[in-house]
N, C-alpha and C positions, 0 to 999 in steps of 0.2 A: 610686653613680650612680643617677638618676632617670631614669623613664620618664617621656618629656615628653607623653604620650596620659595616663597613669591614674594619673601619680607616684608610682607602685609604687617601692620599693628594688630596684635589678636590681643581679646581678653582672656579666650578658652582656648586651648590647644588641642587636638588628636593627635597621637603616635600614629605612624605609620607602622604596619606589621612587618612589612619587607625589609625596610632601609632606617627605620626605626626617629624617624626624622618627625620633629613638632611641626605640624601642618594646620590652617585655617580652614575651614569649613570649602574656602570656595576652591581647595585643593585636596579633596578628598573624591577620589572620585567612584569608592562603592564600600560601601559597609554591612556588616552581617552582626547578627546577634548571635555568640554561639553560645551562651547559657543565660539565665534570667537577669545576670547583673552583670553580663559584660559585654562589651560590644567592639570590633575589630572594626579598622577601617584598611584601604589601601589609597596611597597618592595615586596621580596622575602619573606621575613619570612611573612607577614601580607595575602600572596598568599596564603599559606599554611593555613591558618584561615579559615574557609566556611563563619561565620558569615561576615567577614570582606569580602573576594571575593566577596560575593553575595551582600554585601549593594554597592560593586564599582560596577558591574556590573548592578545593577536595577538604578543607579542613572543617571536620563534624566536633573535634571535641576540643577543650581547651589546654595552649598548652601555653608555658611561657617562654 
């Protein structure tokens, strides 16, 4: 499988929350846990977004 950010070979993939993109670890650049069994990440490129940053960051409960 490929990393669609830096087309790295990944075994594991993470969704990106913003831009919804399969990303490798060394392209995730912050993650949160927002209930005991799920966990959110955001890209590098989508960090750089304010709108995108801030909706990860004010986000308290889970949504799909």
């Amino acid at each position: 499988m490929l990393c669609e950010r830096c087309s790295a070979d990944i075994f594991k993939n993470e969704v990106c929350r913003s831009c919804r993109r399969k990303i490798c670890f060394d392209c995730v650049k912050s993650s949160r846990r927002v209930s005991k069994t799920m966990r959110i990440v955001i890209c590098k490129d989508c960090w750089s977004k304010m709108p995108a940053r801030n909706v990860f960051k004010s986000m308290n409960v889970a949504t799909s």
